[in-house]
N, C-alpha and C positions, 0 to 999 in steps of 0.2 A: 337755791336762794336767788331769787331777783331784786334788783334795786331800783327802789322808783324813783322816775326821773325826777330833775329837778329843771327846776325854771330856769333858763340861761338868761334872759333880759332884766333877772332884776337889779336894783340901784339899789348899793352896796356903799356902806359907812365902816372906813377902818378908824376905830377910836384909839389905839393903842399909846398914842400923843396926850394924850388927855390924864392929868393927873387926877387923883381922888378928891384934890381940891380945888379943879376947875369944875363945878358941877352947871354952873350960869354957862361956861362953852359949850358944854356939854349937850345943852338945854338945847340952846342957841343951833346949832347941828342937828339935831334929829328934829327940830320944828319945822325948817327952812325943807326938810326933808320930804317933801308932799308923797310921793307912792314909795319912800322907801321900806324895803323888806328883809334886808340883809344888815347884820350886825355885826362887824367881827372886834371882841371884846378882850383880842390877845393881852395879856401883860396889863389889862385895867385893874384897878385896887377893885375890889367888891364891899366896901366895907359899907356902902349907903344901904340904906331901910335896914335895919339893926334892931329896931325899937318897937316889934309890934309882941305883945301879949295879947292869949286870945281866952276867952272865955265863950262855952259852945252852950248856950241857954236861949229858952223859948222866952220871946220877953212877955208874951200876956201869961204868963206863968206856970206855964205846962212843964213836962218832966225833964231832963235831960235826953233821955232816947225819945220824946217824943219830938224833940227839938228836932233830932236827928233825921226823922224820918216823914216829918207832915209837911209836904210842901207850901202850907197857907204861915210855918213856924219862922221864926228872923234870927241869924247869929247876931251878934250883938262882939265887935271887933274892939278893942282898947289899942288906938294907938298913938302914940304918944302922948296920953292924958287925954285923950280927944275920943269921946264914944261914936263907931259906926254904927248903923245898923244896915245890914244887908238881906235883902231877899232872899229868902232860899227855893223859890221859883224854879224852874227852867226853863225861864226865859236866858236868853243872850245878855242883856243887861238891866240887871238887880238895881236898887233902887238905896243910893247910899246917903246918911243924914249925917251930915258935918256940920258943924257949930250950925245948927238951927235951919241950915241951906239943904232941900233936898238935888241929890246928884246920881246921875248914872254911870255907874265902871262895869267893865266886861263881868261876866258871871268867871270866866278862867283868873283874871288879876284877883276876884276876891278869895277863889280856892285858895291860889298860888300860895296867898298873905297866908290863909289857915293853915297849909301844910307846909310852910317855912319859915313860921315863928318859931321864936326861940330863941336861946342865950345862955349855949352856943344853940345852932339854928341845926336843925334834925341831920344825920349824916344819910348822902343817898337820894337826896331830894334838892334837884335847883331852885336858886334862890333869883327871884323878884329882886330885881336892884332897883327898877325905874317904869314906868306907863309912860304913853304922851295916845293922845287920840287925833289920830290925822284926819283930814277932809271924809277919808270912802274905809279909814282901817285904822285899827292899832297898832301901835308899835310897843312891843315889850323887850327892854333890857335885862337879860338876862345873865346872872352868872353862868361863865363858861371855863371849864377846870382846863390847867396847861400841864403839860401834853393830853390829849383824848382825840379820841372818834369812837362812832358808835357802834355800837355793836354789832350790826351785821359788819361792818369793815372790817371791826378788831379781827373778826372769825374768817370774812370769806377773804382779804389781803392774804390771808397765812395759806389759804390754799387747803387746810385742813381739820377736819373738827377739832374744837377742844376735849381733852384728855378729862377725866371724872375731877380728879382734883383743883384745879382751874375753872371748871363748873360750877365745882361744890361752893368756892369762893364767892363768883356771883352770884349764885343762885342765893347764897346765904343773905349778901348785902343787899339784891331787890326783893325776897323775903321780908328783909327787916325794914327797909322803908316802904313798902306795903302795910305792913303791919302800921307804921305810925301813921299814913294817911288813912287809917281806915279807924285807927282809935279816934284820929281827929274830925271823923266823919264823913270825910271824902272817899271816894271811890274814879280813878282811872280812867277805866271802860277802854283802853288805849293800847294797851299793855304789846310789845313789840322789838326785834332787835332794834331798828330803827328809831324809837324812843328813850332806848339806854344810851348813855356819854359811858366810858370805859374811861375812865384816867389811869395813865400809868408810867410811870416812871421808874427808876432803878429799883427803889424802896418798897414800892407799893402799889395796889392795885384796887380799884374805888371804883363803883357803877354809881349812877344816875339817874334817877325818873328825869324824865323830861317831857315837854312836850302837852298841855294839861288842858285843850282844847274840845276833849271832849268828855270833859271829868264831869263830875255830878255829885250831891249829897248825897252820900251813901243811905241805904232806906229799904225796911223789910219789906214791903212792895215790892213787884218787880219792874224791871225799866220794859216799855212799851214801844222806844222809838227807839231810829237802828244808829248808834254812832261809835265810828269804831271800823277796823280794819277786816273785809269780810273772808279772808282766809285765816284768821285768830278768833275767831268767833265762835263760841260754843254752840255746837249743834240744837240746843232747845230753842233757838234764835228761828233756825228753818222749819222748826217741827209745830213750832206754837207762837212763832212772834213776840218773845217775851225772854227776858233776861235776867237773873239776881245777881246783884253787884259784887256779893262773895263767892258763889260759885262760878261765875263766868271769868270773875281776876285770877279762880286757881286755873282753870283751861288755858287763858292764855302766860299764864307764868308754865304752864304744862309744856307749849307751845314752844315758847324761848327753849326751856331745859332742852325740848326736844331738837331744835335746830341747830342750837349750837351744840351737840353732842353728835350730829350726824349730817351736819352741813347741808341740811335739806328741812322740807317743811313736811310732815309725815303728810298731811291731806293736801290737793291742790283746788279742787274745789267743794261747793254745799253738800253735791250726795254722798263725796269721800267722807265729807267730816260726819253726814248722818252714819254712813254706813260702813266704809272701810275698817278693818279691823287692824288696829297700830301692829309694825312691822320694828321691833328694834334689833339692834347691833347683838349679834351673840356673845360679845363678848364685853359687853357691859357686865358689870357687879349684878348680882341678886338685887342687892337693898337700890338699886340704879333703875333696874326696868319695873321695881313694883312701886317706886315713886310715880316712875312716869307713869305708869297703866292707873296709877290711882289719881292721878292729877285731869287725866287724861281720858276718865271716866264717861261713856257718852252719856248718865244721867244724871241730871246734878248733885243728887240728894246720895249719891258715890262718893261724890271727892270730897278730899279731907279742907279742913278749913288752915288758914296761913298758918295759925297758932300749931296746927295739927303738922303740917310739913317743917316748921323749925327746929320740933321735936322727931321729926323720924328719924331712923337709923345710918340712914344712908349720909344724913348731915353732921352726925355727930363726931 
């Protein structure tokens, strides 16, 4: 496992001062903040943006799944009394209508709102607390769980893979919030140790999507353009230029199982991932290496679907 580097120069906001109901200092700090990129959200309440219901419909009156999957279709957001309507484009920023005023917000802040509404808000999935749009970037407030680090740290700190059962745990809870951004429409493309928060404490143990940069309407069509991390990237990517948003999220949820089960990444680069033939641990479980070899599958129309992995044996 490598870890990619991170930026040493960027200008760094600790909020931890800040109660849930100073939200104007709050404001006041991250505006003044011209190239800030660094967040740290220790000990903040999370309790802002609370209020969004969503309803996922084509507004010139097309079907539901049609809504889903025609990029000329518009979600149509209720929040707080207040109708959006946001592009479902893939452009970078969609086109949002507030009381009568058209505006533009990142395409990532409008997922984010769809895949973490709710009341309570999805488990498994960070939550959108705040936007601000600076001069050259955005800045996103984002809830962040105490204690956590992410997933490649939870696993490569310890020095050694995680055990089936410790697996079985995460594996189950980014199953399940895969499963609800993808009822909600959304699709990932992202998927990564790096993108999971591991919260954990004496009691309990909680993973995280995060990260939602390079997500997208999920859509029977397949995606055409490469975004996403090129060592978790499903082989049909090299072979044909061309992606489907449910079987390439099972390759890389394939990917995670597999790395952190044997603290390595089985392919290191595109002709391993066409061609090498997966190497696992012997002394994995039976129901353990025919998940991975089925997640893991180099042709898409192989691996099983999230619903199909929730239900295997190995997670029961």
């Amino acid at each position: 496992m490598q870890k990619k580097q991170v930026v040493s120069n960027s200008h760094y906001a600790d909020l931890p001062s800040y109660s849930s109901s100073s939200s104007d200092r709050k404001k006041k700090c991250l505006k003044k903040a011209k190239t800030l990129s660094i967040v740290d959200l220790t000990g903040l309440s999370s309790t802002s943006k609370s209020g969004f219901s969503l309803v996922l419909e084509d507004i010139s009156g097309a079907s539901s799944s049609s809504a889903r999957t025609s990029s000329s279709s518009l979600l149509r957001l209720s929040l707080c009394g207040s109708d959006h309507l946001v592009s479902s484009s893939s452009v970078k920023w969609p086109t949002l209508t507030l009381e009568g005023r058209q505006q533009e917000i990142p395409l990532e802040v409008a997922l984010l709102h769809i895949v973490g509404s709710g009341h309570p808000a999805p488990k498994g999935i960070v939550r959108l607390l705040e936007w601000f749009k600076l001069p050259t970037e955005v800045l996103l407030v984002l809830e962040r769980p105490v204690p956590c680090e992410d997933l490649f740290d939870y696993v490569s700190n310890r020095g050694v893979h995680l055990g089936e059962e410790e697996t079985k745990v995460i594996m189950r809870q980014l199953l399940e919030a895969v499963q609800v951004i993808h009822d909600r429409g959304v699709v990932h493309r992202d998927l990564k140790p790096e993108n999971v928060l591991i919260e954990s404490d004496s009691s309990h143990l909680q993973a995280h999507l995060i990260d939602f940069g390079c997500a997208n309407l999920l859509r029977e069509r397949p995606f055409t353009n490469f975004c996403g991390t090129t060592l978790y990237t499903a082989p049909e990517w090299f072979m044909e230029n061309k992606l489907h948003g449910v079987s390439s999220t099972v390759w890389q949820l394939g990917m995670i199982m597999y790395e952190i089960l044997h603290l390595r990444r089985p392919f290191s680069n595109a002709d391993e991932i066409i061609q090498k033939p997966l190497m696992l641990r012997k002394d994995l479980s039976a129901e353990c290496q025919h998940l991975l070899q089925w997640c893991l599958d180099k042709q898409p129309q192989g691996r099983p679907t999230v619903k199909e992995i929730l239900q295997h044996p190995w997670l029961q």
